[in-house]
C-alpha positions in Angstrom: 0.0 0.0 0.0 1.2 3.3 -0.8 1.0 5.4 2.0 1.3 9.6 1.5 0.3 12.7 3.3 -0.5 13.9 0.5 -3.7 11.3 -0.1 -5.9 10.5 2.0 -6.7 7.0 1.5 -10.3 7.4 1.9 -10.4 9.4 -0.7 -12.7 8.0 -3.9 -10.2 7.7 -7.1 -12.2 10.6 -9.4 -11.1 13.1 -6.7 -7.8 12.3 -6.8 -6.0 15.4 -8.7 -2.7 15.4 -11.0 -0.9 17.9 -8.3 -1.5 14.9 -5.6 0.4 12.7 -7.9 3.2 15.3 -8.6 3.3 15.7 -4.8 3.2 12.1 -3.9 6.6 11.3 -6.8 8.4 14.5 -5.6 8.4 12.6 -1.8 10.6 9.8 -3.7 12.7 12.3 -6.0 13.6 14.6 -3.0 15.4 11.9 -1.3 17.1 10.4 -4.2 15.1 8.0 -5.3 14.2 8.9 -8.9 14.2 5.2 -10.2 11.3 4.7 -8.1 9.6 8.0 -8.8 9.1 6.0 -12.7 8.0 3.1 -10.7 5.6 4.2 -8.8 4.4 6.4 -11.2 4.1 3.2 -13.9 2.3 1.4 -11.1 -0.7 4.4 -10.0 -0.8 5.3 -13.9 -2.2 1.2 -14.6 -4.4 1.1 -11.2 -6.3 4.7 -13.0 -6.3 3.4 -16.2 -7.7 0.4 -15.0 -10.4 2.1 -13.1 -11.2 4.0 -16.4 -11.3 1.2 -18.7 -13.8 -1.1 -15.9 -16.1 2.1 -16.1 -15.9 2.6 -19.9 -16.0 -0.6 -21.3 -19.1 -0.8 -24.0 -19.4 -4.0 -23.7 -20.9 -3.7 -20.1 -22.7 -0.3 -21.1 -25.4 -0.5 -18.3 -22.7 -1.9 -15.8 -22.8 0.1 -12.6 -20.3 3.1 -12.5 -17.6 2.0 -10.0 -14.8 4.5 -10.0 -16.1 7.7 -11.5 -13.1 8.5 -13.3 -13.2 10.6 -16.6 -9.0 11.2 -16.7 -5.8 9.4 -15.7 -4.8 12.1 -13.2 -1.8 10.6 -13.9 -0.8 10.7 -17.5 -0.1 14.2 -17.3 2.9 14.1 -15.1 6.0 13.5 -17.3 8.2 10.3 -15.7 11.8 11.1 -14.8 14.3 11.4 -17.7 17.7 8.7 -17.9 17.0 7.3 -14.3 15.6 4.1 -15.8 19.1 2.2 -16.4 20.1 -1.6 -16.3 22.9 -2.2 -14.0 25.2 -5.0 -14.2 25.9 -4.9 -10.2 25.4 -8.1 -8.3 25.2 -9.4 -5.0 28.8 -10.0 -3.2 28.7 -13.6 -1.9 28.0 -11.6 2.1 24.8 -9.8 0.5 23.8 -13.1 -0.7 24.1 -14.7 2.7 22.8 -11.7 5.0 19.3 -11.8 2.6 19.5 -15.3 2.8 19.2 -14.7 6.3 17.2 -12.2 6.3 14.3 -14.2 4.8 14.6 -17.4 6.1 13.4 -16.4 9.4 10.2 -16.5 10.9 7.3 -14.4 9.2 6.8 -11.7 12.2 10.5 -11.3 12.5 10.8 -10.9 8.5 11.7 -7.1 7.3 9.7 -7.9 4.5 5.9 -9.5 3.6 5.9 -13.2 3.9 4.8 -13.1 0.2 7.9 -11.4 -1.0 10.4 -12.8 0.5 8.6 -16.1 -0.6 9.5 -14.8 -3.6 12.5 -14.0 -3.8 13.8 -17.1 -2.3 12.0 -18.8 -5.3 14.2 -16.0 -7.5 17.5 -17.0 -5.8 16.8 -20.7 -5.9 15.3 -20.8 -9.0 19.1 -20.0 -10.4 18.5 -16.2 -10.4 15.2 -15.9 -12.5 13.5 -12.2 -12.1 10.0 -11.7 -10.2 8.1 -11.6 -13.4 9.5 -14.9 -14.9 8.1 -16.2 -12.0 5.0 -14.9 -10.9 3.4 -15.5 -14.9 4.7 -19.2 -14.7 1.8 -21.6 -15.3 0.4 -24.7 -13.5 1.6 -26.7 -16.6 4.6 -25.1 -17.0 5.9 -26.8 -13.9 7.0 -30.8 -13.9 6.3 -32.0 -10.2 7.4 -35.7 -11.4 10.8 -34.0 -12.4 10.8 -31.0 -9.9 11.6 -29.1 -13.3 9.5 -25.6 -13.7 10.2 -24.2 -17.4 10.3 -20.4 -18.2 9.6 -20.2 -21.8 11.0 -17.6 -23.7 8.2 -14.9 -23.8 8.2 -14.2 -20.3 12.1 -14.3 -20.5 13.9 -11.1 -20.5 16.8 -12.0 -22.3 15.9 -14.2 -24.8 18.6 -17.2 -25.1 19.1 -17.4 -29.1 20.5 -13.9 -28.8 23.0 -14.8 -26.2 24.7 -16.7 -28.8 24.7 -13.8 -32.0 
């Protein structure tokens, strides 16, 4: 949940305003944390769009009006320029071992929700995979007889055939 003093959280979606957003992303630029800024921005501009499309669909034209919106009080407020850059850090081998540790304890002693570090223990032992190469794996896609789970190559990120060009 994203938590601001700038939005009330009982506050119904059509009344939230673009300055609210700019106010709410300046809270992560001021301390540095522009990356995220793009993030969160990505992230509020799909939960309003989503709100818009469920309300405007034509195909349920005398649904019932849930969210009120008429705008993406988002899309008017420009993400951050060049902060969006892959990095080729990794882990040291004590990182690896204090998150290790980190997650493997008990859930109310966790610094993080049981469902994320769930997570990203899967990521680690899964031989690095990423979150979303995960999370859109399939039922089918895994082999309980062979303890094998497949990623296929659309929900890769880096495709394999163009490891070896």
């Amino acid at each position: 949940m994203l938590t601001s003093k700038y939005i009330d959280p009982a506050t119904p979606a059509k009344e939230i305003t673009p300055v609210q957003i700019k106010r709410v992303l300046a809270e992560f630029i001021e301390r540095g944390a522009n990356a995220e800024a793009n993030k969160i921005r990505a992230n509020l501009h799909a939960v309003f769009n989503f709100g818009l499309f469920a309300d405007n669909d034509p195909a349920n034209i005398n649904g019932k009006t849930i969210y009120g919106l008429d705008r993406n009080p988002v899309s008017v407020i420009p993400p951050q320029k060049r902060v969006d850059k892959a990095l080729d850090r990794f882990l040291s081998w004590d990182e690896l071992s204090e998150l290790l540790r980190l997650l493997s304890v008990t859930e109310s002693a966790c610094p993080i929700h049981p469902d994320f570090a769930q997570l990203t223990l899967l990521c680690i032992f899964s031989g690095g995979q990423r979150p979303w190469e995960i999370m859109t794996n399939t039922r089918d896609q895994w082999d309980e007889k062979n303890k094998t789970l497949t990623v296929p190559p659309t929900y890769q990120k880096i495709v394999i055939s163009t490891l070896f060009q």
